[in-house]
C-alpha positions as CSV (number, residue, x, y, z in Angstrom):
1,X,0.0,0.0,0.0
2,X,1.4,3.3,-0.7
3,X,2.0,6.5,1.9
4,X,3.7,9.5,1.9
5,X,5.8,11.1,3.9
6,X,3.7,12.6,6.6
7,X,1.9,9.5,6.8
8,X,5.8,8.1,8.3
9,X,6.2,11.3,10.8
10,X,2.4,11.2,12.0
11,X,2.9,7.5,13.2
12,X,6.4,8.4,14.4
13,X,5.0,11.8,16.0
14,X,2.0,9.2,17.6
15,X,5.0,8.3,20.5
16,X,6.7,11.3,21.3
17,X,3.5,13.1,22.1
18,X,3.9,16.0,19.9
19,X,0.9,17.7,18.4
20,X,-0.1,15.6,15.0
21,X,-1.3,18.8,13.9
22,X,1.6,20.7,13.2
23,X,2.4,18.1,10.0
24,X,-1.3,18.4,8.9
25,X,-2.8,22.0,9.9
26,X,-6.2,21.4,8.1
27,X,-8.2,20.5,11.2
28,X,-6.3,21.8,14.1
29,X,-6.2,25.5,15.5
30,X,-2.6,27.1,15.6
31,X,-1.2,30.3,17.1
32,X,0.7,32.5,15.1
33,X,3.5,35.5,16.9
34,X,5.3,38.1,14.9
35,X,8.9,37.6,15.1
36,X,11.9,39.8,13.9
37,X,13.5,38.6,10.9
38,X,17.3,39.1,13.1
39,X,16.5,36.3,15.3
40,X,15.2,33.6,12.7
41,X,18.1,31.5,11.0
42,X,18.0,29.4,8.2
43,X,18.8,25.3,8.9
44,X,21.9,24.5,8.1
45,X,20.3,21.3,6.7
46,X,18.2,22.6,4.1
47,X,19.9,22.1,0.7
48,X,17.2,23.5,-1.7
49,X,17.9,26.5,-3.6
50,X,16.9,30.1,-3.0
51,X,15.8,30.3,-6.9
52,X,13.3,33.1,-8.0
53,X,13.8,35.6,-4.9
54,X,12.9,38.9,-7.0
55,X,9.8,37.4,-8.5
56,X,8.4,36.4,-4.5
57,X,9.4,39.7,-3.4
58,X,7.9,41.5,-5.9
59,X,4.9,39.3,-4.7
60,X,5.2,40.2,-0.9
61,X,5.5,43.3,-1.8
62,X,2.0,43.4,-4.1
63,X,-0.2,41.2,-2.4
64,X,2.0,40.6,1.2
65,X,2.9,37.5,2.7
66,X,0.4,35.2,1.9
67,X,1.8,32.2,4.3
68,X,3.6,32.5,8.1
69,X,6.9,30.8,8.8
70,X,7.1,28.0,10.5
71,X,9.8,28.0,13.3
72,X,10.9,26.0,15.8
73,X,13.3,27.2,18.9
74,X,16.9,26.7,18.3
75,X,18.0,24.9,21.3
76,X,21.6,26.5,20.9
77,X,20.7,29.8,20.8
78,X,18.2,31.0,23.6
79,X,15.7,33.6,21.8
80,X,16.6,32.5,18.3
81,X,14.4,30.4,15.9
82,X,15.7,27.9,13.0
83,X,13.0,27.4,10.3
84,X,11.3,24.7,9.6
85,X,9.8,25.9,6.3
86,X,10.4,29.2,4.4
87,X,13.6,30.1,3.5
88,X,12.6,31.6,0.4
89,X,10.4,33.5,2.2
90,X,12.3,34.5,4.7
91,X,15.2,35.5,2.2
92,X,12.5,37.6,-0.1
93,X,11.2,39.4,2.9
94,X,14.9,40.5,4.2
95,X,15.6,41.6,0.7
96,X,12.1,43.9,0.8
97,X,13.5,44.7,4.5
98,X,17.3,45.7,3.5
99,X,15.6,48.3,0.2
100,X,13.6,50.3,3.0
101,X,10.5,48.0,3.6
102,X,11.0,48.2,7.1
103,X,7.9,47.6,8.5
104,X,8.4,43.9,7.2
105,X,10.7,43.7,9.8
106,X,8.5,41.7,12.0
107,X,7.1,38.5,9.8
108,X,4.2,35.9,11.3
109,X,5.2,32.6,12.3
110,X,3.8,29.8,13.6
111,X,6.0,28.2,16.5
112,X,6.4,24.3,16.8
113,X,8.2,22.5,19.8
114,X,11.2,20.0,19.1
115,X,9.3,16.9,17.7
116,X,11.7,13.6,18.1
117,X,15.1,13.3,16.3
118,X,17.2,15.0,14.6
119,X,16.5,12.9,11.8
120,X,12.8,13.8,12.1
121,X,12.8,17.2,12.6
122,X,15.0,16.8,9.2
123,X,12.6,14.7,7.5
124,X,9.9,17.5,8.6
125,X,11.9,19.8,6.7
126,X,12.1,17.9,3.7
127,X,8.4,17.6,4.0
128,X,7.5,20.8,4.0
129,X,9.6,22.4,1.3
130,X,8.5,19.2,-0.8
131,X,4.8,20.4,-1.4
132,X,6.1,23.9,-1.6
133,X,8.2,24.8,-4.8
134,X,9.1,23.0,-8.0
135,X,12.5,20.8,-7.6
136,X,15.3,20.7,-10.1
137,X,16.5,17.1,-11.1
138,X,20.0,17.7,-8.8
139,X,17.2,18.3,-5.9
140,X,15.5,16.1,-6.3
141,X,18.8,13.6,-6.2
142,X,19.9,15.3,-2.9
143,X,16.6,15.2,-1.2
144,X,16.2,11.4,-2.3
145,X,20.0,10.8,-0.8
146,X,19.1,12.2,2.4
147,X,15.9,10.7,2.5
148,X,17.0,7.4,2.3
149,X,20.2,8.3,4.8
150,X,17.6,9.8,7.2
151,X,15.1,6.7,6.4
152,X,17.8,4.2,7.5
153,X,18.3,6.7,10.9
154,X,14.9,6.2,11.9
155,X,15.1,2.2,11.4
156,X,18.3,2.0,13.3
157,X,16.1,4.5,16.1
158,X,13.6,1.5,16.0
159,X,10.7,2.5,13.2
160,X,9.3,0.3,11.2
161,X,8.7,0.7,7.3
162,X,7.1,-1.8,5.0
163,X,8.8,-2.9,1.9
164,X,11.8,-1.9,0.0
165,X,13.3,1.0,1.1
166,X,14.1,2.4,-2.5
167,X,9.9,2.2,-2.7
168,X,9.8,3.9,0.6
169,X,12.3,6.7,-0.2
170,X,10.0,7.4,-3.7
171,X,7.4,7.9,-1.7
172,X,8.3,10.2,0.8
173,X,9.8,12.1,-2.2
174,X,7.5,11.8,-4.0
175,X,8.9,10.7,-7.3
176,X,8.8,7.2,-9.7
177,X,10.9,4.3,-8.8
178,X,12.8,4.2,-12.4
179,X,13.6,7.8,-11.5
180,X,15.3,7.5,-8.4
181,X,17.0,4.5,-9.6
182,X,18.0,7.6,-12.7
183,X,19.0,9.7,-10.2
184,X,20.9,7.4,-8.1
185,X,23.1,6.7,-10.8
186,X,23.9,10.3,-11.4
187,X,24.7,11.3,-7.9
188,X,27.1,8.0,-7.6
189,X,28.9,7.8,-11.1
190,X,28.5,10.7,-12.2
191,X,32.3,12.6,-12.7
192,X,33.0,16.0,-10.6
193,X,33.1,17.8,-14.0
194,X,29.7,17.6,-14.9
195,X,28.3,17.2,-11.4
196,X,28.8,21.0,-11.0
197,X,26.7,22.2,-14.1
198,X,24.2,19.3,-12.8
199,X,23.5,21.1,-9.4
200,X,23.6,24.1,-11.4
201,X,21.0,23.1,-13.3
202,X,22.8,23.2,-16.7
203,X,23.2,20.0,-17.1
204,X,19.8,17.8,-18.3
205,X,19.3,15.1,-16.6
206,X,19.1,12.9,-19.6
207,X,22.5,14.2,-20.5
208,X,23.6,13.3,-17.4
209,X,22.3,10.1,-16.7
210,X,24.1,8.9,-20.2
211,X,27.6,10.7,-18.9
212,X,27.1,8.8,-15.3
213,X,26.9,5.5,-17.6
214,X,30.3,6.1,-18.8
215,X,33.6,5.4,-16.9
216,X,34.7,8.3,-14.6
217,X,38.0,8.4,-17.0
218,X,36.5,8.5,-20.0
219,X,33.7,11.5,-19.0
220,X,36.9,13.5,-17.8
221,X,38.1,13.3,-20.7
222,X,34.7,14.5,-22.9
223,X,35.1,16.9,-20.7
224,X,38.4,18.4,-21.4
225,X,37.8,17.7,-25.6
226,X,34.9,19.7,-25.6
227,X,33.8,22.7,-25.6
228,X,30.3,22.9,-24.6
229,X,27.9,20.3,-23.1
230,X,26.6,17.4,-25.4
231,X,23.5,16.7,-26.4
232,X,21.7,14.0,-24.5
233,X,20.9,12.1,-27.9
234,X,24.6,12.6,-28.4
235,X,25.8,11.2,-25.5
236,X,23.7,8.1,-25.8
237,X,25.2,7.1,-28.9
238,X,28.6,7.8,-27.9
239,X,27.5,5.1,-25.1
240,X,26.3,2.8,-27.1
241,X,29.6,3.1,-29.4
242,X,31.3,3.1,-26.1
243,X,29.8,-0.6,-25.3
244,X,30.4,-1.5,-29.3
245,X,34.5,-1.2,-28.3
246,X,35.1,2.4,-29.7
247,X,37.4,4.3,-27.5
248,X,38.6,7.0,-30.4
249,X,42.1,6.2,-30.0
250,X,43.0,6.1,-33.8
251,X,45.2,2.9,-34.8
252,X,46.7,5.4,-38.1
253,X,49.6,6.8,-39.3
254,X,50.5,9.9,-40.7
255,X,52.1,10.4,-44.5
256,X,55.4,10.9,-42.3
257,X,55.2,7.5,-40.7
258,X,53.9,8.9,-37.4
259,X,51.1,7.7,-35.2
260,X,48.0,9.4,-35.1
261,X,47.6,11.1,-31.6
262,X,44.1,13.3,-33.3
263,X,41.8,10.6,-30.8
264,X,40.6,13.6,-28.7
265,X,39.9,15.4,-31.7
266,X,38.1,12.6,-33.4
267,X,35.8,12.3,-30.2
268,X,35.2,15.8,-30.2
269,X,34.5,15.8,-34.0
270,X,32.1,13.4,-33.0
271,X,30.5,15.0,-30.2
272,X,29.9,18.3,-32.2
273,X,28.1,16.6,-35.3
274,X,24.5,17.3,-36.2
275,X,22.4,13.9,-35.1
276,X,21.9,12.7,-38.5
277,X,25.3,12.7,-39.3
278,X,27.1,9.3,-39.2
279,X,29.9,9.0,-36.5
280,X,33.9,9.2,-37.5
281,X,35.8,7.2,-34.4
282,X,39.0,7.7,-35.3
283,X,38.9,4.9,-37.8
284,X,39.1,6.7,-41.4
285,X,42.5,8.7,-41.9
286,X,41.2,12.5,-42.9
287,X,43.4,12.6,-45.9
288,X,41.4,9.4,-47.2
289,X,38.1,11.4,-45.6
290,X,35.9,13.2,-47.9
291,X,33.6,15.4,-45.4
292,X,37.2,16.2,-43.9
293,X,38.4,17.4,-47.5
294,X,35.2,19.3,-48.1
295,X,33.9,22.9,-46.2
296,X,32.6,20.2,-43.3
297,X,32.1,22.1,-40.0
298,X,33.0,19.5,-37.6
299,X,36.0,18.4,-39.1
300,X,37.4,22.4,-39.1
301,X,39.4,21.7,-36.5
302,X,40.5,18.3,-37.4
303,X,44.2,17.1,-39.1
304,X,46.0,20.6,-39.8
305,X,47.2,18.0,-43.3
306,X,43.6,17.7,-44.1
307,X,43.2,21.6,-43.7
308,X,45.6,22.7,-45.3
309,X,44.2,20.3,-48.4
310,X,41.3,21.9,-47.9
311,X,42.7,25.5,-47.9
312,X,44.1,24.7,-51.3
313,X,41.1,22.9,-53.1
314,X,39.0,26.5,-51.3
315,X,42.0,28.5,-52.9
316,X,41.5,26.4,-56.3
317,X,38.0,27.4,-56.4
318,X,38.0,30.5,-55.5
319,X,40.7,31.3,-58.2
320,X,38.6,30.1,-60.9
321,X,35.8,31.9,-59.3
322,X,37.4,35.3,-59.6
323,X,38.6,34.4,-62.7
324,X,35.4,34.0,-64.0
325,X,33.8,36.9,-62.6
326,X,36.3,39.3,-64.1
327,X,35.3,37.9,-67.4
328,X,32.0,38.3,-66.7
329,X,32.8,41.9,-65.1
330,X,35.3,42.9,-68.4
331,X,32.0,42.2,-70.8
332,X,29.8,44.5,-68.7
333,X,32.6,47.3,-68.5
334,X,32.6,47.0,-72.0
335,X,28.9,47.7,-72.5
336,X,29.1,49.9,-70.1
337,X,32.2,52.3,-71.7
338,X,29.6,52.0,-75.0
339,X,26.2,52.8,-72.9
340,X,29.1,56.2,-71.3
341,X,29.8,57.4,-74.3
342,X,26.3,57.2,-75.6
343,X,25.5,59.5,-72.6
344,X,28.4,62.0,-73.0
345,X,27.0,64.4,-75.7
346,X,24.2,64.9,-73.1
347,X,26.2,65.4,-69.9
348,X,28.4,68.1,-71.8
349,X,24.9,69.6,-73.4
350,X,23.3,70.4,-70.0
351,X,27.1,71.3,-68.4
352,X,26.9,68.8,-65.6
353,X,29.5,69.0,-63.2
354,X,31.5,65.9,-62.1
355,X,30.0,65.5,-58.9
356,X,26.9,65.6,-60.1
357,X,24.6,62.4,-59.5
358,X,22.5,60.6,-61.9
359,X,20.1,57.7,-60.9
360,X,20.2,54.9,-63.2
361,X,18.1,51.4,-62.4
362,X,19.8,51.2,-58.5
363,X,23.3,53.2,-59.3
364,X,24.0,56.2,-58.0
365,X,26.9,57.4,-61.1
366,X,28.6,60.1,-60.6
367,X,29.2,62.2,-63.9
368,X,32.9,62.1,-63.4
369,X,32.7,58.4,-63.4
370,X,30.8,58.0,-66.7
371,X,33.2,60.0,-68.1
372,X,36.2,57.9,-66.7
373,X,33.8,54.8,-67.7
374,X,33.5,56.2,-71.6
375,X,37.1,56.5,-71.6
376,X,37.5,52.7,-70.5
377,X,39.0,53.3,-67.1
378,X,37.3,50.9,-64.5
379,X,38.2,49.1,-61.4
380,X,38.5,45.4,-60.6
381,X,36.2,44.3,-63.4
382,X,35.3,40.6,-61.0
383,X,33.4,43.8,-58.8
384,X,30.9,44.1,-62.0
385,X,27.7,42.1,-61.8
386,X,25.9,44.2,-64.5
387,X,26.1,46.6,-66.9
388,X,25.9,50.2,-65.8
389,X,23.8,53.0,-68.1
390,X,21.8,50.6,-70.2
391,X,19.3,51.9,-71.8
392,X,15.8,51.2,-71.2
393,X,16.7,50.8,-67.6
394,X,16.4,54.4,-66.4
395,X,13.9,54.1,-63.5
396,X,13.5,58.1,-62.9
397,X,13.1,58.7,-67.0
398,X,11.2,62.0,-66.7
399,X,13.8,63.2,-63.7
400,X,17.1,62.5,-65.6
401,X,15.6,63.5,-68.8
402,X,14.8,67.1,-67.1
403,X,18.4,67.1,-65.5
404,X,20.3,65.9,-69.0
405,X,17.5,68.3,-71.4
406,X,16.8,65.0,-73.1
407,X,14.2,63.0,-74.4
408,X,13.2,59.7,-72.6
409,X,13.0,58.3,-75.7
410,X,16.5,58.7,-75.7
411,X,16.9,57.4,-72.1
412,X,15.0,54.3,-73.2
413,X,16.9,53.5,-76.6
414,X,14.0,54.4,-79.0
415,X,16.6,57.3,-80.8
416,X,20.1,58.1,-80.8
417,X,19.3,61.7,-80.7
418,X,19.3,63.3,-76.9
419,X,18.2,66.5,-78.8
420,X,14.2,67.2,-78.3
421,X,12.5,67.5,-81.2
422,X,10.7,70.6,-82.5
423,X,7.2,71.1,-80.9
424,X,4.7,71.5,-83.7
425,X,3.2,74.4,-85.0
426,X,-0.6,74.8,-83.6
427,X,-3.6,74.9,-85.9
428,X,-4.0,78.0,-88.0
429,X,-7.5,79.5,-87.4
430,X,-8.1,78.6,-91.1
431,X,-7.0,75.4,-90.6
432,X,-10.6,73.9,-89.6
433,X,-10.1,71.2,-86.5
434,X,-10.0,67.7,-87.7
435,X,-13.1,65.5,-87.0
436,X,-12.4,63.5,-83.4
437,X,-16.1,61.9,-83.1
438,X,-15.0,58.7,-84.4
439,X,-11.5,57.7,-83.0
440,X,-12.0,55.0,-80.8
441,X,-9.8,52.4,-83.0
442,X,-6.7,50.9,-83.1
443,X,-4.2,51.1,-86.6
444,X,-4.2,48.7,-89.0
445,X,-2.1,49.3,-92.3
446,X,-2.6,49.0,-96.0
447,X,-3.3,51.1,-98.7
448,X,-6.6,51.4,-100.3
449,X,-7.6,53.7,-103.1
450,X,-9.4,56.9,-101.6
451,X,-12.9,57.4,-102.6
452,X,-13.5,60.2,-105.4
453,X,-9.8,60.8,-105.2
454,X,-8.0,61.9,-108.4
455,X,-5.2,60.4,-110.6
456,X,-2.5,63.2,-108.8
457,X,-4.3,62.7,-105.6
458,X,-2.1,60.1,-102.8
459,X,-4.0,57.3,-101.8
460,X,-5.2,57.1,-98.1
461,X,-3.7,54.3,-96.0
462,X,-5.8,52.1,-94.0
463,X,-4.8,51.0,-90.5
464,X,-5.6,48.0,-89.0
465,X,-4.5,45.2,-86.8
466,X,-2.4,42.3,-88.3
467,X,-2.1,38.8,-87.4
468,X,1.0,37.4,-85.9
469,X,1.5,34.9,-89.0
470,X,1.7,38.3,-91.3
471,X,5.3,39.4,-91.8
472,X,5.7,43.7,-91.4
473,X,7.3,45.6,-93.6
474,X,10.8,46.6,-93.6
475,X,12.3,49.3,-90.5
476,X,8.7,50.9,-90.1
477,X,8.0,51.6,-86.3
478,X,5.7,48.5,-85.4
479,X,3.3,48.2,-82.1
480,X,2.8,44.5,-80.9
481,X,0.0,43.6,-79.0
482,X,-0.3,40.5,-76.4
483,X,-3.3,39.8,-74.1
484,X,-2.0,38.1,-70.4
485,X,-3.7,38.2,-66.9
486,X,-3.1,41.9,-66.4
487,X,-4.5,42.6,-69.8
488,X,-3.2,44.2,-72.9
489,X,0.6,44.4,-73.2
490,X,2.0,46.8,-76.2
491,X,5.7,46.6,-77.3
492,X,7.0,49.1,-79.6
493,X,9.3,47.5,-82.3
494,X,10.9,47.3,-85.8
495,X,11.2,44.5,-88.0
496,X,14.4,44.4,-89.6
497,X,16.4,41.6,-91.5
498,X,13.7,39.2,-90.5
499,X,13.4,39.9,-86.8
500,X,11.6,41.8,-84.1
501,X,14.5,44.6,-82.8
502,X,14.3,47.9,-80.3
503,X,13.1,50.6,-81.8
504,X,17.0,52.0,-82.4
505,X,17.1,48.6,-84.2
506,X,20.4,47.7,-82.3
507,X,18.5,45.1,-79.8
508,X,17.0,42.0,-80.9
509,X,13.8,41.2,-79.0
510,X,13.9,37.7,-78.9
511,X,11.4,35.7,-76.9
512,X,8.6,38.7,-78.0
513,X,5.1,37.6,-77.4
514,X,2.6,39.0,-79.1
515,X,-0.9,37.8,-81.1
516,X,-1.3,41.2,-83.4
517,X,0.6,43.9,-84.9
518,X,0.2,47.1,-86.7
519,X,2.6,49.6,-88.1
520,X,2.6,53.0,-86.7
521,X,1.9,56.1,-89.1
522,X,4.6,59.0,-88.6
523,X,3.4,62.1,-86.7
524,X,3.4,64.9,-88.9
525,X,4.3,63.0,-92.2
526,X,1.2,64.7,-94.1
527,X,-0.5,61.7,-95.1
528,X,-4.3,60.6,-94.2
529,X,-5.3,57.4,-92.7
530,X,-8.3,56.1,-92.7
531,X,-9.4,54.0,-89.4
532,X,-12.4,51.3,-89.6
533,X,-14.4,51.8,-86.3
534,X,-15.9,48.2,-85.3
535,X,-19.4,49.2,-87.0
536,X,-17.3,49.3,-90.3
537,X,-17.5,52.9,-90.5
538,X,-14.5,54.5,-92.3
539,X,-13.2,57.8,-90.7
540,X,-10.2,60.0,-92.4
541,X,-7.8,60.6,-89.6
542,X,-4.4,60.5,-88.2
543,X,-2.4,62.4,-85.3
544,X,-4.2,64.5,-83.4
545,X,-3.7,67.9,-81.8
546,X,-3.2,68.4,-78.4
547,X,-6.2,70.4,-76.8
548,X,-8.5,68.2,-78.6
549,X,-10.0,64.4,-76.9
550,X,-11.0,61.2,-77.6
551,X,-14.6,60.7,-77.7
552,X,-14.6,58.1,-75.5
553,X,-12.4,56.2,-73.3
554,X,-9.8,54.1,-75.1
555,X,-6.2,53.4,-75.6
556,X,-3.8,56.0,-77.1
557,X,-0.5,57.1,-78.2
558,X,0.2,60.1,-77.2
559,X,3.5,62.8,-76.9
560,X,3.8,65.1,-74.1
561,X,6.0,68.2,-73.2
562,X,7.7,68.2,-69.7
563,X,8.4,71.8,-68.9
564,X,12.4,72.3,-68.4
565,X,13.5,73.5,-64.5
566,X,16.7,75.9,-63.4
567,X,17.2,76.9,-67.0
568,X,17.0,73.6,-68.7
569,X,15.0,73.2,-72.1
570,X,11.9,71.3,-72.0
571,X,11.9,67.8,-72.5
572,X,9.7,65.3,-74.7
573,X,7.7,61.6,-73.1
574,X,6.0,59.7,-76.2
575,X,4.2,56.8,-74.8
576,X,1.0,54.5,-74.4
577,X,-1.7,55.8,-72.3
578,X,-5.5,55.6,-71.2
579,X,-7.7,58.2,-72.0
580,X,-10.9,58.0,-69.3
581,X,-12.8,60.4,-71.0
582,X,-11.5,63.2,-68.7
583,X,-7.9,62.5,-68.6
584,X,-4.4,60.5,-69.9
585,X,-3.6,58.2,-67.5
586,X,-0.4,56.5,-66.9
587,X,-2.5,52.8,-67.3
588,X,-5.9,51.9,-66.7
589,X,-6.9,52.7,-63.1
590,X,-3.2,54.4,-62.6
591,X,-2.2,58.0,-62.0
592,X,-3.2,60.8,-64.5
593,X,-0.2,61.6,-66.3
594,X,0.5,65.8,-65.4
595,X,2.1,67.1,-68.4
596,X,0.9,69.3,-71.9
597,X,-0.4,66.9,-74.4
598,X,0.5,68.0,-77.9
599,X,-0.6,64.9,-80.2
600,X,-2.5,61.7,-79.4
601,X,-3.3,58.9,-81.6
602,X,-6.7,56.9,-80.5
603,X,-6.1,53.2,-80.2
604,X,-9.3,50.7,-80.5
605,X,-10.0,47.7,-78.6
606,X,-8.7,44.6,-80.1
607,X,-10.9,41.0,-80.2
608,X,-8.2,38.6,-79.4
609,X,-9.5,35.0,-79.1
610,X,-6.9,33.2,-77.5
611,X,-8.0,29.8,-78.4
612,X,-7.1,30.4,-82.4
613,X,-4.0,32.3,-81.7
614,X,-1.2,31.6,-85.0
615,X,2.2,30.7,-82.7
616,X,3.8,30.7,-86.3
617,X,7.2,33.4,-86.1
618,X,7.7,32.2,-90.0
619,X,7.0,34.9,-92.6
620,X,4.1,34.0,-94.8
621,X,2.6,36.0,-97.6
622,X,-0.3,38.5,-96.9
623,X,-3.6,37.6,-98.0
């Protein structure tokens, strides 16, 4: 039958006539005195801890003392008391006491007589700090040592236990069987080393009760080849390799004929290896080792001859990784130098001085270093991961354009020419406004004879979408049209020497995706166009005015002048929009684009059924 340990000190207590009471306080009727802190003492007994101290007193001093002392005389000391349980308290409350608290001076207590032996009035300490706080493992292996020391005092004093004492000492502590038997193993084998971390409480007990399986010998030394405290999983296996025969004392010898004497190493190696990795021993030389000729942390501080192997195979790769990146970096410098001196005529146009700063995709170039970059001096080229100035990759267009007196056209490869073009000349007042009512349509182009038109009158072109298996003509500015999840795409383009190039023609676009194409008429070129709305109606047309609108929303070209700042001339955006009806937006839904319009060119929508796209890039003839 099971029983705790005030069951034991009642029946003991039953003989010495001593109040039952004190062990069990839930039926009988106690006195509790005020006395000063000065005269109680601590028991020179108690081994727990006096963990957590700010955390009570901060407690205390909330909520006060929510339990007495308990005392009992000190028979050495006439007027002074030795607790029987509350030295945590009793420490918290002198801490409160010694920070200006002084009216805790005084604390309640409840007074007990002398009850029996020493070894009971021990035992009744145990008790009481048992129920009281939370035990680390290394207290719970001293309390379960004294226990069964004090257990064996009581049956020499003539009291009588039932059963095995190591059931009767997990009882009174109140702890399993297997773990006393855990912990009695630790407190008995286990080696001084690691004994102090385990009363420290820095040691698991798992951890420890591998090590304590281990010869004393052989945990000193895991303890002077390593630098921080293994892993319990770690130390089990080392165990179990322990009880195969291992005892990492390498049987090899060096290249020089010498005996191996890495065995401490090896262990630690070992020791300091993820779980999954397999163990070393000591029984593979590291020259013959491939984890010790690769970048393998545990092996780091292994055979200085396998490091230094490793040093060179790092050095070898790293050679032929710089190497490599100055190629790399010596093919950017040189677009870069050509991207410079593209940019130059511009820089010395607006009079930029050297430490002036123009932001290009992420860079931050200095003007005196494109010019020291257009003359082909450059640093370590294996320091260049891209190419510098390219066009097309201006993220600030309008702002660079305004601070070179440039076109973004320029900035994003369209023209060679930095120069802005002339603005046209306005409508005469004779010059009647051209019809807008209609232009809601995209460009589609071929020529068809005008209606009524003479034999010296031009022919007006017609503009219209093409299908992709349609071939354009010859270096005419081209718009390609694609249809993905965030709807319409528009790339402008030539089509030169049987390819899709950048605008400048210099780039070839490859990998373009598009469905339709259409080739865009020339602003101001003096020709009419005539643009089929989707009723069929025919409408004569072309570039249109700024001042004047679309009649509805749609898609449109348009060119817009960005008014020059400190002195600079004004600058020229050409470039897709939306037109809501009100306004040129940026894109659909986006911001409306702040700047003079002074031509648009309406775009339609486009029926695109994806399901009979022509993938063909071939040429074919027109219909």
């Amino acid at each position: 039958m099971g029983y705790s340990l005030g069951d034991v000190l009642k029946q003991q207590l039953k003989g010495t006539g001593e109040n039952v009471s004190n062990l069990d306080t839930s039926g009988g009727r106690e006195q509790i005195e005020y006395i000063s802190l000065d005269r109680i003492d601590s028991d020179p007994r108690n081994f727990y801890t006096l963990c957590d101290l700010e955390e009570l007193a901060a407690s205390i001093e909330l909520v006060g003392l929510q339990q007495p002392l308990r005392v009992r005389e000190n028979p050495e000391a006439e007027g002074r008391f030795i607790i029987v349980s509350g030295h945590r308290r009793r420490a918290a409350l002198q801490k409160l006491v010694d920070e200006g608290r002084t009216e805790l001076q005084e604390v309640p207590c409840i007074r007990e007589t002398a009850a029996g032996s020493s070894a009971l009035q021990e035992l009744r300490l145990i008790y009481a700090n048992s129920d009281t706080r939370v035990l680390t493992s290394a207290e719970q292996a001293k309390q379960a040592a004294r226990v069964e020391e004090l257990l064996y005092l009581l049956k020499e004093e003539g009291m009588e236990f039932p059963g095995r004492m190591r059931d009767q000492v997990a009882a009174a502590c109140k702890i399993s069987a297997p773990k006393l038997a855990r912990l009695k193993v630790i407190r008995e084998k286990l080696a001084p080393e690691y004994m102090a971390l385990f009363e420290k409480d820095k040691l698991p007990e798992q951890t420890a009760y591998a090590l304590a399986r281990l010869p004393e010998d052989f945990q000193r030394r895991m303890a002077n080849a390593l630098s921080d405290i293994p892993r319990g999983s770690t130390v089990e296996e080392v165990l179990k390799k322990y009880n195969e025969g291992w005892r990492w004392e390498p049987e090899l010898q060096c290249p020089d004929g010498k005996p191996c004497k890495r065995g401490d190493t090896f262990l630690r190696r070992d020791c300091e290896s993820d779980s999954w990795k397999s163990f070393c021993g000591g029984n593979t030389c590291c020259l013959e080792c491939e984890n010790a000729k690769a970048s393998y942390y545990p092996c780091e501080r292994m055979c200085s001859k396998a490091k230094a192997q490793r040093k060179e195979e790092k050095n070898k790769k790293d050679e032929a990784e710089y190497k490599r990146k100055q190629k790399a970096g010596r093919a950017y410098q040189k677009e870069t130098q050509v991207y410079a001196k593209r940019l130059l005529p511009a820089i010395d146009a607006a009079g930029l001085p050297g430490e002036e700063i123009i932001i290009w995709r992420w860079d931050r170039c200095a003007v005196a270093d494109i010019r020291r970059w257009a003359s082909g001096e450059f640093d370590d080229p294996a320091k260049w991961s891209w190419a510098r100035l390219e066009p097309g990759e201006c993220q600030y267009e309008v702002k660079v354009a305004t601070l070179l007196g440039c076109t973004t056209d320029f900035l994003m490869g369209l023209t060679d020419d930095f120069r802005p073009p002339a603005a046209p000349e306005p409508p005469t007042q004779e010059e009647p406004a051209q019809d807008v009512s209609n232009l809601d349509t995209l460009f589609e182009v071929d020529y068809i004879p005008k209606e009524d038109a003479g034999e010296d009158e031009p022919p007006v072109r017609r503009v219209r979408w093409e299908s992709r298996g349609r071939t354009p003509p010859e270096g005419k500015p081209i718009l390609t049209y694609a249809l993905d999840n965030d709807g319409p795409v528009y790339r402008p383009a030539i089509w030169k020497d049987g390819q899709f190039r950048s605008p400048n023609g210099k780039k070839v676009l490859s990998g373009l995706q598009y469905t339709k194409w259409l080739e865009v008429p020339p602003p101001a070129s003096g020709e009419e166009f005539q643009l089929e709305q989707t009723e069929g109606q025919l409408v004569i047309s072309g570039w249109m005015p700024g001042g004047t609108f679309p009649r509805q929303s749609c898609e449109v070209v348009a060119a817009f002048r960005l008014a020059g700042t400190d002195g600079n001339p004004d600058t020229y955006l050409q470039r897709l929009c939306w037109f809501d009806g009100m306004n040129f937006l940026f894109k659909k839904g986006g911001p409306t684009f702040d700047a003079e319009c002074i031509r648009w060119m309406a775009l339609p929508p486009v029926e695109d059924d994806v399901s009979k796209l022509d993938t063909n890039t071939g040429e074919e003839e027109r219909a």
